[in-house]
C-alpha positions in Angstrom: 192.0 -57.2 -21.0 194.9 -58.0 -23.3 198.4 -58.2 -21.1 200.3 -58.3 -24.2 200.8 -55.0 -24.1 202.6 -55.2 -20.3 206.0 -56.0 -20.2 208.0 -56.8 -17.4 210.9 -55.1 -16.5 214.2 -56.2 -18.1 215.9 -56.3 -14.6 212.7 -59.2 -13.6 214.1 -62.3 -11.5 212.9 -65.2 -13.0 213.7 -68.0 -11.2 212.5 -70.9 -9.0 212.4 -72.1 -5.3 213.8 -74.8 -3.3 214.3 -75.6 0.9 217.2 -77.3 2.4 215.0 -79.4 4.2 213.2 -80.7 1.2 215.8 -81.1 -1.3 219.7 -81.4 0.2 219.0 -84.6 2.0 222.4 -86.0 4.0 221.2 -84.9 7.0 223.7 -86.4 8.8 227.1 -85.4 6.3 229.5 -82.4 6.1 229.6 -82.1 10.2 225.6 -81.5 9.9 223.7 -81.1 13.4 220.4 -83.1 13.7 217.2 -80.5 13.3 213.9 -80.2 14.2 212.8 -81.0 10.2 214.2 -84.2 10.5 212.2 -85.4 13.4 209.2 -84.9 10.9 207.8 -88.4 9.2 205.9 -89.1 6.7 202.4 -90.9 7.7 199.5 -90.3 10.5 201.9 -88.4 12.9 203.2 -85.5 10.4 201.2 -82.6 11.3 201.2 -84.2 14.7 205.2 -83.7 14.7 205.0 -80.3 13.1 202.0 -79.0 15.5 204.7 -79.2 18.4 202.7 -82.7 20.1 205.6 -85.1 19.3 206.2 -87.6 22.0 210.3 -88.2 21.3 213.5 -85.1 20.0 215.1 -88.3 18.5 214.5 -90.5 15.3 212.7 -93.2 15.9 213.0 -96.6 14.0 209.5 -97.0 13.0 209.1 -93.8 11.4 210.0 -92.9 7.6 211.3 -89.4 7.7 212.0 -88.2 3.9 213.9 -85.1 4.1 216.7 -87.8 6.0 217.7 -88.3 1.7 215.2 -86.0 -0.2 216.4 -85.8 -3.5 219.8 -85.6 -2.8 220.6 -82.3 -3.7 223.7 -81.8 -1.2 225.4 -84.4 -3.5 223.8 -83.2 -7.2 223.2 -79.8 -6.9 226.0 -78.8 -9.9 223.4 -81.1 -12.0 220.2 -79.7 -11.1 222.0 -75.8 -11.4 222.9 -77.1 -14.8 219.5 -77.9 -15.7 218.3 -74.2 -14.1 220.6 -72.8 -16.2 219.2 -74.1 -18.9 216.0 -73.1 -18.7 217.6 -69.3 -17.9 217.1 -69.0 -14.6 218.1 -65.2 -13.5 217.9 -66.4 -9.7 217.6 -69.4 -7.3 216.3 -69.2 -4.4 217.2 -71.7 -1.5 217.5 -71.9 1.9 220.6 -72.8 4.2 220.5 -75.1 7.0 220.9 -73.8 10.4 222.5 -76.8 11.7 224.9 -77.1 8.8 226.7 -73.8 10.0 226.4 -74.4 13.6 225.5 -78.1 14.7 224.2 -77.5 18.0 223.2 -73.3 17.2 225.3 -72.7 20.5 228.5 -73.8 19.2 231.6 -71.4 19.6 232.7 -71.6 16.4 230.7 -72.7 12.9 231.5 -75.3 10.5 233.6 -75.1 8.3 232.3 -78.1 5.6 229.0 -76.7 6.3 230.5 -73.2 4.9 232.4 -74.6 2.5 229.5 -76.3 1.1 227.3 -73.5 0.0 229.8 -71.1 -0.8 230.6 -73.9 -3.5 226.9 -74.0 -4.5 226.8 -70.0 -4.5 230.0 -70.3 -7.0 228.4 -72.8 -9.1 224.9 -70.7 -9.5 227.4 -67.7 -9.8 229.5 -69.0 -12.6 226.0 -69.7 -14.2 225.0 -66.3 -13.9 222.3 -67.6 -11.7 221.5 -65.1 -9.3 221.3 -66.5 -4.8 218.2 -65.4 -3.1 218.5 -67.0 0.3 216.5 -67.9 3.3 218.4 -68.0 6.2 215.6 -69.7 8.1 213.2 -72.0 6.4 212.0 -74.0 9.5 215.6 -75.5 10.1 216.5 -75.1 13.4 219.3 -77.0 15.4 217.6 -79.3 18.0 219.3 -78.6 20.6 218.4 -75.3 20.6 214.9 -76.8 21.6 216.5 -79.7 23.9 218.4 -77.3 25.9 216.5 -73.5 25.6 212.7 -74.9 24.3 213.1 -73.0 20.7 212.4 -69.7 19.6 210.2 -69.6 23.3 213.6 -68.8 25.3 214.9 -65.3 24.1 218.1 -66.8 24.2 217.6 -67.7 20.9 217.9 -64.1 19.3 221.6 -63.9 20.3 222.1 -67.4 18.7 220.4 -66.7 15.6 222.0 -63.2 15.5 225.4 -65.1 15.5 224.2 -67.5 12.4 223.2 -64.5 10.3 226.1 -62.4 10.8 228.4 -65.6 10.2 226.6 -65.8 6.9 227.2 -62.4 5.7 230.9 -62.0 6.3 231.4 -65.1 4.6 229.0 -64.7 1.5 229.0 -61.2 1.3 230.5 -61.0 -2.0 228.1 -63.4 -3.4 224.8 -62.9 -2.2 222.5 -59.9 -2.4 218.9 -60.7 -1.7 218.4 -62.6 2.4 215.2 -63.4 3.5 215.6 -63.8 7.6 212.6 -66.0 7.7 210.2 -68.5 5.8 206.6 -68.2 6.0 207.1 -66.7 9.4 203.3 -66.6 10.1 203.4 -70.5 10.1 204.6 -70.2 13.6 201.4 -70.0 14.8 199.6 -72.7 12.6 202.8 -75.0 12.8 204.9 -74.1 16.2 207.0 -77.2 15.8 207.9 -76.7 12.7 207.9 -73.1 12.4 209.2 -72.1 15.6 210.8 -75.1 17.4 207.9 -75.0 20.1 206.7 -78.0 22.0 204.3 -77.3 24.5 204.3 -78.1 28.2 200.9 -79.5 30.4 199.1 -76.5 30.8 200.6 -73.8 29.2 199.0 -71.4 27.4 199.8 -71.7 24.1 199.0 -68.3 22.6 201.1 -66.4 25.0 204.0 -68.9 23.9 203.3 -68.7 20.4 203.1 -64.8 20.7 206.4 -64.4 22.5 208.3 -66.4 20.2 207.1 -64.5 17.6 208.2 -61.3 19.3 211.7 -63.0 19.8 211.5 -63.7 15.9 211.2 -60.5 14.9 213.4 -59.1 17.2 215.9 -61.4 15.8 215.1 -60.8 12.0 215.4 -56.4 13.0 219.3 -57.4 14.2 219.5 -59.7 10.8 218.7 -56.3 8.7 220.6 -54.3 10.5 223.9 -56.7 10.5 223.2 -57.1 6.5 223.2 -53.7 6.0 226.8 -53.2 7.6 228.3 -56.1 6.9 226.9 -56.1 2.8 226.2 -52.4 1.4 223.7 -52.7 -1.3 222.0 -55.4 0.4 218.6 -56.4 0.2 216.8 -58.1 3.3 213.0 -58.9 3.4 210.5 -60.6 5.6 208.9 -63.4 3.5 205.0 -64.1 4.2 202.5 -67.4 3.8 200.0 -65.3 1.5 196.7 -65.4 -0.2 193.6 -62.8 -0.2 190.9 -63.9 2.3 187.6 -62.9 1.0 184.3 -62.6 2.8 181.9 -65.5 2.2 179.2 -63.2 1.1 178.3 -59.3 1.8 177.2 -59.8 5.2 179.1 -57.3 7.2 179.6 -60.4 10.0 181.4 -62.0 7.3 183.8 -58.9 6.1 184.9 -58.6 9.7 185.9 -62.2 10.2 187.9 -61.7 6.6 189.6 -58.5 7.9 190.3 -60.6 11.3 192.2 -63.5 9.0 194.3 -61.0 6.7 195.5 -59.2 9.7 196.3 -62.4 11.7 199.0 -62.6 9.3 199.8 -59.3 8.1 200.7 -58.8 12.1 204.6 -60.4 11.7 204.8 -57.9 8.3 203.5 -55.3 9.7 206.0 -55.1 12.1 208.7 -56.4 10.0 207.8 -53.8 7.4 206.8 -50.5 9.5 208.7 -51.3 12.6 205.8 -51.5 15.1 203.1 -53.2 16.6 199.8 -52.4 15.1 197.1 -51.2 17.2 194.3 -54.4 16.0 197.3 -56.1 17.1 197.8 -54.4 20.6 194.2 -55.0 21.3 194.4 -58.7 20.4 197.0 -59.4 22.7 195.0 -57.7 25.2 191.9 -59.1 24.6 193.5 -62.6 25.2 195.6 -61.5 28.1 199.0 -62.1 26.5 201.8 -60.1 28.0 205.0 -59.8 25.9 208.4 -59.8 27.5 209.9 -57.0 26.0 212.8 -55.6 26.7 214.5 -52.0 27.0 215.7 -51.1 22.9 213.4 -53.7 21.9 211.2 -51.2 20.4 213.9 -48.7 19.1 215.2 -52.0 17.2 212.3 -52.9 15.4 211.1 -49.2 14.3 214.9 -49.0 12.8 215.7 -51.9 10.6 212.9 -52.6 8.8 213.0 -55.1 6.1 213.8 -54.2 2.7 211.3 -55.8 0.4 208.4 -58.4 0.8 208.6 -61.8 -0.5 206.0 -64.1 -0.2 204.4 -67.4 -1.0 200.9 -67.6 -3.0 199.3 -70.9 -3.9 195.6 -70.0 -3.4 193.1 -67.6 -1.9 191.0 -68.2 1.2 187.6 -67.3 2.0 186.4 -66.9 5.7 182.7 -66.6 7.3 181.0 -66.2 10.9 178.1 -68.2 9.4 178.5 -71.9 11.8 176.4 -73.4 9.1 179.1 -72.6 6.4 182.1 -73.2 8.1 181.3 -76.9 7.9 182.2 -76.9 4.6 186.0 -76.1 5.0 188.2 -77.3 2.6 190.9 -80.1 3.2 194.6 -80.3 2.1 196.2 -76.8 2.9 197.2 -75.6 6.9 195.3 -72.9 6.1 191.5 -74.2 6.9 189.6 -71.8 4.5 185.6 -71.7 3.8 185.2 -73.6 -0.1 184.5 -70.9 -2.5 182.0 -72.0 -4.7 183.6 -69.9 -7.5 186.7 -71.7 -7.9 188.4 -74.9 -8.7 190.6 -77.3 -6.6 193.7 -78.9 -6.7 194.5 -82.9 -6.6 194.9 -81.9 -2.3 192.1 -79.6 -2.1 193.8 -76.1 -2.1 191.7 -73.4 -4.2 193.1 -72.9 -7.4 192.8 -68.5 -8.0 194.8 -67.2 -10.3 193.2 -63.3 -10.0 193.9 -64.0 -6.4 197.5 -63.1 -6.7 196.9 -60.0 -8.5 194.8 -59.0 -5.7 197.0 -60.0 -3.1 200.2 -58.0 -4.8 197.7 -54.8 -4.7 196.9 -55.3 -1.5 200.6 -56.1 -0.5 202.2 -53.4 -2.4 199.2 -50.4 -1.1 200.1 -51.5 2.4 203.8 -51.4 2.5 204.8 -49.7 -1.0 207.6 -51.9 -1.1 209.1 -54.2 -3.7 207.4 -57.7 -3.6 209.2 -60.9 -4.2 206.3 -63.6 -5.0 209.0 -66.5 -3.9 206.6 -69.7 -4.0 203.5 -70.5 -6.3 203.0 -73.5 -8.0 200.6 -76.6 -8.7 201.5 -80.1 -6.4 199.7 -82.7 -8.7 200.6 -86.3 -9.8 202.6 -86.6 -12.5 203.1 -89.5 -15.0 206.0 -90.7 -17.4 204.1 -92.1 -20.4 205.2 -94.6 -22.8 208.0 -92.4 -24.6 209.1 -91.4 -21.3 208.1 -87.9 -21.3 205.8 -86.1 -18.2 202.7 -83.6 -20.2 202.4 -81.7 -17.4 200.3 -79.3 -19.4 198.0 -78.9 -15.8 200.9 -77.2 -14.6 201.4 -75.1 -17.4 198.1 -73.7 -17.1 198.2 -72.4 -13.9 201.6 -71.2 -13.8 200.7 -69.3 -17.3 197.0 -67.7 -15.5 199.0 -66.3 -12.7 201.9 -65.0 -14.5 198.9 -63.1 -16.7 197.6 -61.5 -13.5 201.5 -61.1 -12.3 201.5 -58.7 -15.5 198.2 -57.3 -14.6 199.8 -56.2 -11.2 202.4 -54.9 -12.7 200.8 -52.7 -15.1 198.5 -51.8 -11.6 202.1 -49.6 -10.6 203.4 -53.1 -8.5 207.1 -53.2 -8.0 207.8 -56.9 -9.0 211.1 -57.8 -8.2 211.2 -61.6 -9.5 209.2 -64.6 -9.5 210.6 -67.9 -7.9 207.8 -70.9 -8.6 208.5 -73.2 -6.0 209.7 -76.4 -6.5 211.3 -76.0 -9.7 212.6 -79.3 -9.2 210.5 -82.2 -7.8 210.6 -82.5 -3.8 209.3 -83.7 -0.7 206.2 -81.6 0.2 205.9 -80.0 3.5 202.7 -80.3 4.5 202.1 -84.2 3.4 205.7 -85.4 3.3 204.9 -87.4 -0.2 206.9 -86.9 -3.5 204.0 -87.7 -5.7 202.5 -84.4 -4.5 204.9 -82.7 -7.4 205.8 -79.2 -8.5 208.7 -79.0 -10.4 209.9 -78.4 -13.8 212.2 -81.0 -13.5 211.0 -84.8 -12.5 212.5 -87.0 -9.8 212.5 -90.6 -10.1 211.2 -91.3 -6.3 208.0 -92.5 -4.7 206.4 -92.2 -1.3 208.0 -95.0 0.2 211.6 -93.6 -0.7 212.1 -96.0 -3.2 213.7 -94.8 -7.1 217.2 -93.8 -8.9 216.8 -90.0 -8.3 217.2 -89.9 -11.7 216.1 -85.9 -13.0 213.9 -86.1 -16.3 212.2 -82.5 -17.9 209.0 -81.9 -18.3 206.8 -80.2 -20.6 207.1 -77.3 -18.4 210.6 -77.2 -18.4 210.9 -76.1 -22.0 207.8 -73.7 -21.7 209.2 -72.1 -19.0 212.4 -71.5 -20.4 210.4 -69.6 -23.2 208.8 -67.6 -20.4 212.0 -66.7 -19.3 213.9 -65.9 -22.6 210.7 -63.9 -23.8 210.8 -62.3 -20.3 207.5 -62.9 -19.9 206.1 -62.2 -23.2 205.7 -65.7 -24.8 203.2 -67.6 -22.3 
């Protein structure tokens, strides 16, 4: 089918994606509170950290932990906007540390530098007619909010959080339209640590845990909505998903159920998020596994009345899933998501399923679920890049996918999707989440830094860089 003949719409966000935990660095400038991202090394005990089985809540001396510097954004950022200017960016999305605004998330009062700091980034994208799409959670949370109440566990934390986002909105509320109150919220229960500031205690049961805190999460992210819509008219909240299709395996009707099973184990948080209660496959889950969920009188009333506004969402791959023991033990490697291999399509350099169709399936299936604008605010390609002899970086790998699933972005669109933007993540080059490495690339926009820490940070454009600023002056068009 020839896409040519689709066009975006002339309003489309194009844009790119970054995390404060990834990029700023300085964790320990501006009056910045130590969080639980920074307790996460590089190494053997990563996903060890991030599963919630860490043995120490402090830095320990043995342990490289990149986000401590990143790339150093907190101090560079008016160069890399420069550079996201010129490739036309309409929007940036980023995230804003927790424990830049409140150090300890129970403080009395937030602070200040922390404030100051990305209401002068916000000016700077601003003044570059760069549009902020911000994540008010992207894992960062303050650690003693784990130290002292066990994370997003204690419903405590709902009040605190509560106080964060409406902090945020009376002080950015001239300069920010689009707030996502969570990343990848589903992670939660793949990640606890990470996702939800959870460690576990001798003996608990950790679905209940996991379960409740997501309850107090989206309990939280209902009073986020609801304070953005009085404190910002015209603002524009959403609920932001770890996506991908799952498909069955084969045709066996054992197999289609366990693929139904994995797309609703994470449409659960959107569902509620986006229709305001809990759905009944999800009721009998919680049953079936005797979980109880500490609810309390309004809770209900608050979810069912400040739904999100839109869907955003990450998509790097599709997943396949099958009740078959003999073919689960070929699983592929690289991604959080464990997923069956599907013999149909090709992997990355880390083993995550490269499916370009896939996101045109998952936006209709999305968008025929919730009819509500989608945000697709992550995809992108982590490979090795090199600087050859002239010192450039021919990232045409990179080029190739992007330009495959912006072709089936179009294909959604002309399907009657409501696309509000497109954010590829890691426009610039960063540490990755799941392996902690910088030579697990995604940006436009190359950073002179290894694994080890070691480099200039000097920034260098790719290939990419200029072909995605044609994408984005063509809107689309010239791919």
């Amino acid at each position: 089918m020839n896409n040519n003949s689709y066009k975006f719409p002339e309003e489309f966000l194009w844009g790119g994606a970054l995390a404060a935990n990834q990029c700023e660095g300085a964790y320990n400038e501006g009056g910045r509170g130590l969080a639980n991202v920074d307790l996460i090394p590089k190494g053997k005990n990563r996903f060890k950290a991030m599963e919630g089985k860490l043995e120490s809540l402090n830095i320990l001396a043995d342990e490289y932990y990149p986000s401590h510097e990143a790339i150093d954004f907190y101090h560079k950022f008016r160069e890399d906007i420069a550079l996201f200017a010129e490739m036309g960016f309409k929007c940036l999305r980023i995230s804003i540390a927790w424990s830049r605004i409140f150090p300890n998330g129970d403080d009395e009062s937030p602070n200040e530098e922390g404030l100051k700091f990305y209401e002068e980034m916000f000016d700077e994208m601003l003044k570059n007619n760069i549009e902020p799409v911000v994540t008010i959670c992207h894992f960062d949370m303050p650690i003693t909010l784990i130290k002292k109440y066990g994370g997003w566990k204690n419903r405590a934390l709902i009040g605190f959080y509560e106080k964060y986002t409406r902090t945020l909105f009376e002080r950015y509320k001239e300069k920010v339209k689009y707030w996502m109150t969570f990343n990848e919220i589903n992670m939660l229960l793949h990640l606890p640590f990470m996702g939800a500031g959870i460690l576990f205690e001798e003996g608990e049961n950790e679905l209940q845990v996991k379960y409740q805190a997501a309850h107090n999460e989206l309990v939280a992210s209902a009073l986020a909505t609801k304070a953005a819509h009085e404190i910002i008219p015209g603002s524009m909240v959403g609920c932001m998903l770890a996506a991908g299709v799952t498909y069955p395996y084969s045709c066996n009707p054992n197999d289609i159920q366990r693929a139904i099973e994995k797309e609703r184990e994470n449409f659960f948080f959107i569902d509620v998020q986006s229709r305001g209660e809990y759905p009944g496959y999800a009721k009998r889950f919680l049953r079936d596994n005797n979980i109880e969920i500490h609810m309390e009188a309004g809770d209900g009333e608050i979810l069912k009345t400040y739904t999100v506004d839109y869907i955003g969402f990450s998509y790097y791959s599709s997943r396949c899933a099958s009740a078959d023991p003999e073919v689960l033990k070929g699983m592929t490697a690289g991604n959080v998501f464990k997923s069956v291999r599907n013999p149909h399509l090709q992997v990355s350099e880390w083993g995550w399923q490269i499916d370009p169709k896939g996101l045109r399936i998952t936006c209709n299936n999305l968008y025929d679920r919730y009819q509500k604008p989608l945000f697709i605010v992550e995809n992108g390609l982590g490979a090795v890049d090199t600087v050859d002899g002239n010192g450039e970086i021919n990232d045409y790998y990179r080029i190739e996918y992007l330009r495959e699933h912006i072709k089936e972005m179009k294909e959604a669109v002309a399907d009657g999707v409501n696309l509000i933007g497109y954010t590829p993540w890691g426009c610039i080059d960063l540490v990755s989440a799941s392996t902690g490495e910088m030579k697990k690339r995604y940006g436009f926009i190359y950073v002179d830094k290894d694994n080890e820490g070691k480099g200039t940070l000097e920034r260098k454009k790719k290939k990419s860089f200029y072909w995605y600023k044609d994408v984005i002056s063509s809107n689309g068009e010239e791919l």
